[in-house]
Z-matrix of the N, CA and C atoms (Angstrom, degrees):
N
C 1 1.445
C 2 1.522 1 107.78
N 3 0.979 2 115.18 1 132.20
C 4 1.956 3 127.82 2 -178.52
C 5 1.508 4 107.83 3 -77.14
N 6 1.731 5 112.08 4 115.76
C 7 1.316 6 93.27 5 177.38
C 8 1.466 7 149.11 6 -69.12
N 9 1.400 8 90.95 7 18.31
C 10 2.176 9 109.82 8 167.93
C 11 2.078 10 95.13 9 -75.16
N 12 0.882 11 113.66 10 -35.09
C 13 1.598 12 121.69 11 179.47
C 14 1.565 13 118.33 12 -73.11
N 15 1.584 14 111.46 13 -29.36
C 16 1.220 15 120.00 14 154.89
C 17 1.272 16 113.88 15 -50.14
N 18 1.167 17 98.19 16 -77.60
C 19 1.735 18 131.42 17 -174.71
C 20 1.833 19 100.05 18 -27.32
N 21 1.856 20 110.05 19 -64.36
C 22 1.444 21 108.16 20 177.17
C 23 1.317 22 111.35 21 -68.80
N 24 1.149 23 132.85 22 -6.26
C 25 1.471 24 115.62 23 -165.06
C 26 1.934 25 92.84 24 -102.74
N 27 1.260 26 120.86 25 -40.73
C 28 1.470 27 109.75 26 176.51
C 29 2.076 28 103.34 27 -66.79
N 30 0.799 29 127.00 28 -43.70
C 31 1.440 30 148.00 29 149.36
C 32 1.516 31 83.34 30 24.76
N 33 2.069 32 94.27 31 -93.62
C 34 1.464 33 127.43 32 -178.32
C 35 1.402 34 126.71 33 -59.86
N 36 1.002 35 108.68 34 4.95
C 37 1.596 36 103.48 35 -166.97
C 38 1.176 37 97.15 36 -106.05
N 39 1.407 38 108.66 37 110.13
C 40 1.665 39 126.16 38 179.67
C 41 1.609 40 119.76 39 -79.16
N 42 1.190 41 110.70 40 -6.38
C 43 1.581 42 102.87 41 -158.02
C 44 1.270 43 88.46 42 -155.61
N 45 1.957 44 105.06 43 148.70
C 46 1.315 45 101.40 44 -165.08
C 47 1.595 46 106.46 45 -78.75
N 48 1.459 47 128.90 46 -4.17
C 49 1.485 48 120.80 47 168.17
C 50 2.009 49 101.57 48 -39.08
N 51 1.790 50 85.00 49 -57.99
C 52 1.450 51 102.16 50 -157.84
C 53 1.626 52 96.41 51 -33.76
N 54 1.575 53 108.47 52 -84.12
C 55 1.564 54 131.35 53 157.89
C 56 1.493 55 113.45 54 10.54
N 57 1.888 56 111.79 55 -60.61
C 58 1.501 57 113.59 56 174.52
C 59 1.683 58 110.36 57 -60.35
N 60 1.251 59 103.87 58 -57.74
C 61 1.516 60 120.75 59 -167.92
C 62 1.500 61 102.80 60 -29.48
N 63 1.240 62 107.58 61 -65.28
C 64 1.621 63 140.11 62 -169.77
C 65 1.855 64 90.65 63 -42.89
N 66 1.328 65 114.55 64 -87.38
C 67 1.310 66 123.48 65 165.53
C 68 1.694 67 128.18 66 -28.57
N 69 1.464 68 107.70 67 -33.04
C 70 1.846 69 96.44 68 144.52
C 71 1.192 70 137.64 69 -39.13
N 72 1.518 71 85.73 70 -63.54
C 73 1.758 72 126.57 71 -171.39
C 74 1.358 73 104.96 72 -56.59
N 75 1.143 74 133.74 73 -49.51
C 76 1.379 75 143.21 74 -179.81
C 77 1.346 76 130.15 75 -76.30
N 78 1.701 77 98.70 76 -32.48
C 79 1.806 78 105.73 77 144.77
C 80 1.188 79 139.76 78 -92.34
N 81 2.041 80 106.06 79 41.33
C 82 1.847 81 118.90 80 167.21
C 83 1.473 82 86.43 81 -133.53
N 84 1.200 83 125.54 82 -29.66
C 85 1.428 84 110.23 83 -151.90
C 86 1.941 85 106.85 84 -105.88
N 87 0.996 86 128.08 85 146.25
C 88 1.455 87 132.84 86 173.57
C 89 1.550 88 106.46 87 -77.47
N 90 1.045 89 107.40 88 154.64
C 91 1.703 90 104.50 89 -173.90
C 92 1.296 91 87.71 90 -156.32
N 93 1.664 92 97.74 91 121.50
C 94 1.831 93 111.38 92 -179.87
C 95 1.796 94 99.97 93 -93.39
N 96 1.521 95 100.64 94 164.17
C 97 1.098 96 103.40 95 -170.35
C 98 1.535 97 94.37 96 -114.93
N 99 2.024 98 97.41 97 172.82
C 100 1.555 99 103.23 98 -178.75
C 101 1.389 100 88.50 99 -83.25
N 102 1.575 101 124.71 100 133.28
C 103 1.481 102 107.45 101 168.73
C 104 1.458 103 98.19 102 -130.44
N 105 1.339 104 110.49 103 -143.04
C 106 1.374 105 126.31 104 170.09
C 107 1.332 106 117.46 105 -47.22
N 108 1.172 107 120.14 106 146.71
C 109 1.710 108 121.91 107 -177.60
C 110 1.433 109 109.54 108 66.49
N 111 1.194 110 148.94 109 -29.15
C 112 1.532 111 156.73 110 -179.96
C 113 1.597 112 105.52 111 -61.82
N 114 1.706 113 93.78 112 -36.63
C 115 1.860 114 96.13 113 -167.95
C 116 1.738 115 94.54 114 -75.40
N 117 0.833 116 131.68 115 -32.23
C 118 1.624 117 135.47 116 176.38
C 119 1.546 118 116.49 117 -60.90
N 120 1.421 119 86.78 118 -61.28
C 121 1.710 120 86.60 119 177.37
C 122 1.510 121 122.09 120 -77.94
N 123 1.374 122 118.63 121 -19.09
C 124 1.572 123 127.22 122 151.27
C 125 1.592 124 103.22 123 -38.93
N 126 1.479 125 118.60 124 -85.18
C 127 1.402 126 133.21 125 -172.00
C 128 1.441 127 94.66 126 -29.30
N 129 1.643 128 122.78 127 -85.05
C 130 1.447 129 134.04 128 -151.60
C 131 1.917 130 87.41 129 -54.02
N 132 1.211 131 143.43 130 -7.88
C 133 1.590 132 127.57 131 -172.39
C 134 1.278 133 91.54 132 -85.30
N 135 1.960 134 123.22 133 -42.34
C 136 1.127 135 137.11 134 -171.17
C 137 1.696 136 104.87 135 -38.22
N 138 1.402 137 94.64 136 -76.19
C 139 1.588 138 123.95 137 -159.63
C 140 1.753 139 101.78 138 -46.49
N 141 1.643 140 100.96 139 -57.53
C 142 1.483 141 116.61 140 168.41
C 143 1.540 142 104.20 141 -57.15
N 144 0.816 143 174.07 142 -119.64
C 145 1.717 144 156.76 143 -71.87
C 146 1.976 145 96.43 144 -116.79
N 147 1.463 146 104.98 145 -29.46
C 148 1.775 147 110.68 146 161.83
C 149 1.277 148 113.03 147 -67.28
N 150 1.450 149 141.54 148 -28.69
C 151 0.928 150 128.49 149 159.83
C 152 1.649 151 135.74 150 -77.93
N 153 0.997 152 107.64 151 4.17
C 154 1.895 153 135.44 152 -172.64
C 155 1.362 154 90.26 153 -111.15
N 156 1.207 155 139.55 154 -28.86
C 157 1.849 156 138.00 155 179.16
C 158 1.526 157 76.63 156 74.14
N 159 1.508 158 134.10 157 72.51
C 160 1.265 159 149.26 158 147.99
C 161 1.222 160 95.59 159 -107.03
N 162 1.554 161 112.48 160 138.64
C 163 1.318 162 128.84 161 167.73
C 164 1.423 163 127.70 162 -104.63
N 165 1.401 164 139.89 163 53.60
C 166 1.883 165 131.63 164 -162.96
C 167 1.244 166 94.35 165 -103.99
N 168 1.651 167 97.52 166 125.54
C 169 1.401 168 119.24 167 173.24
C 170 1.808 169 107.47 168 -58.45
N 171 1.294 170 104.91 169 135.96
C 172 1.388 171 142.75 170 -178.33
C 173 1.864 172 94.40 171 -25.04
N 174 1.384 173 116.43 172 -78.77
C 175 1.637 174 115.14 173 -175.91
C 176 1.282 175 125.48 174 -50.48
N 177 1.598 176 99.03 175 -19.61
C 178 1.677 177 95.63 176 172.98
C 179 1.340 178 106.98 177 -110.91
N 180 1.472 179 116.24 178 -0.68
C 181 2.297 180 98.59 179 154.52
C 182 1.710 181 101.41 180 -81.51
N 183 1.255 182 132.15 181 -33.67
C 184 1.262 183 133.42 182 165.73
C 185 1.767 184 111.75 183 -52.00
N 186 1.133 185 113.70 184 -55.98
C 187 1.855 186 108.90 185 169.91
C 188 1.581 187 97.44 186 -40.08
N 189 1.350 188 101.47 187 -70.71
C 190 2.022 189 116.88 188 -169.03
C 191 1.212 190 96.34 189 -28.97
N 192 1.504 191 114.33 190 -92.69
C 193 1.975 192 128.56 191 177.21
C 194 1.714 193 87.64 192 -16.17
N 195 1.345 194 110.30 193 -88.50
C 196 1.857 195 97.22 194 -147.16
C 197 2.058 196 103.68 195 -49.26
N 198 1.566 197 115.99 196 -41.61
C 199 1.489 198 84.27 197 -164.00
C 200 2.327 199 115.61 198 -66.88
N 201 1.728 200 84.19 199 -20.38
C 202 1.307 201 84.95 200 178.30
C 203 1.583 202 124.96 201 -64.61
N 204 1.534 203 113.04 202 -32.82
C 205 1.034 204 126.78 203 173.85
C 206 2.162 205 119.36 204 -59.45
N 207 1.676 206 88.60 205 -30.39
C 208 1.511 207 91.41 206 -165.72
C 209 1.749 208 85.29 207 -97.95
N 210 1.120 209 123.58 208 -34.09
C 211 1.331 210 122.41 209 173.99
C 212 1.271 211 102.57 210 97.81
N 213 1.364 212 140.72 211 44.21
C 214 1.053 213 143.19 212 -166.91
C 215 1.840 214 103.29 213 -125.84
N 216 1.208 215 127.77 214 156.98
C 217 1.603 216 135.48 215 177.31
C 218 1.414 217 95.96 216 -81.66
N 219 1.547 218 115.31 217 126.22
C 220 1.228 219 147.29 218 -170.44
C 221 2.307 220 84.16 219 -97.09
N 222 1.429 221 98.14 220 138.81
C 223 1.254 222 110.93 221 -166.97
C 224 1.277 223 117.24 222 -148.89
N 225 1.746 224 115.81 223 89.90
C 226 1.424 225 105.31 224 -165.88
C 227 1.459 226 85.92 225 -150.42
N 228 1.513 227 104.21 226 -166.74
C 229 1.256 228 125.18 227 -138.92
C 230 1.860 229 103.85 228 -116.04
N 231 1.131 230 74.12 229 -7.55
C 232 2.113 231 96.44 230 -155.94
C 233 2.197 232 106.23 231 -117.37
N 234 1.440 233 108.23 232 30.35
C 235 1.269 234 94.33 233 -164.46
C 236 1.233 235 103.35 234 -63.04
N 237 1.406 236 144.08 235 14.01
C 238 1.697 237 125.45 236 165.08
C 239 1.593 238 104.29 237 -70.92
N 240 1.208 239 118.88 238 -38.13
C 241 1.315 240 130.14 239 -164.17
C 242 1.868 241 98.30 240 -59.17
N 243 0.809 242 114.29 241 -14.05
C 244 1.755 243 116.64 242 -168.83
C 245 1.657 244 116.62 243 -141.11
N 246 1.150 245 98.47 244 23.08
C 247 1.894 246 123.78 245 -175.59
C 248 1.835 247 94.20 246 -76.49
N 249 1.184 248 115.02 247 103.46
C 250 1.590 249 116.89 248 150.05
C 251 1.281 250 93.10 249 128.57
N 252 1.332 251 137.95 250 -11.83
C 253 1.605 252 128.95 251 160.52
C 254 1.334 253 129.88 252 -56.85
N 255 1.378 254 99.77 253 112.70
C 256 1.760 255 123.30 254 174.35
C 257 1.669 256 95.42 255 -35.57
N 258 1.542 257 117.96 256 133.35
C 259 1.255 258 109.41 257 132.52
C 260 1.898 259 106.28 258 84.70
N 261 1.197 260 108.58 259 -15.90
C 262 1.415 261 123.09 260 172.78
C 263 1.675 262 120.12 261 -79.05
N 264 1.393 263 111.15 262 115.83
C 265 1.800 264 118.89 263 -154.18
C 266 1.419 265 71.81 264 -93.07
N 267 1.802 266 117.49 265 129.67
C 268 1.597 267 101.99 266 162.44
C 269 1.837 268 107.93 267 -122.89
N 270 1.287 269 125.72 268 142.89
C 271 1.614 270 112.66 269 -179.45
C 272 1.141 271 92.42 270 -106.27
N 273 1.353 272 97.61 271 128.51
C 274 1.762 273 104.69 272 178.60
C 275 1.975 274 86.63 273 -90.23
N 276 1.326 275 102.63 274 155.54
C 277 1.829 276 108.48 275 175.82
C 278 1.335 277 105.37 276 -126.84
């Protein structure tokens, strides 16, 4: 899990059940971070989908950058949200 997905999922969690839940979840699963090289390939998704008059909100070219960066299949629920990214492995489920 990419930690921009962390980030939204503690985001929402209104209640400290939520809060625990979250804290399960986070002690089975690995959660990569945005690190080095991500901020580059974030930008260049920018420049690319701004020049198409594509609009993807900021946390999900940051999701894109980290799985592209780690090279791993990006796996969600929402693939319109990430439709036109170079180089982005997506598993639809």
């Amino acid at each position: 899990m990419s930690s921009i997905s962390e980030f939204e999922l503690y985001l929402g969690a209104k209640t400290v059940r939520h809060q625990n839940d979250l804290e399960m979840l986070f002690s089975e699963v690995e959660v990569i971070p945005f690190d080095f090289g991500c901020g580059k390939i974030a930008a260049n998704i920018w420049k690319d989908t701004q020049s198409r008059h594509q609009h993807i909100e900021i946390k999900d070219i940051f999701i894109a950058s980290i799985a592209i960066s780690y090279d791993v299949w990006l796996q969600t629920f929402n693939t319109k949200h990430f439709q036109g990214i170079k180089d982005l492995k997506i598993w639809e489920s």
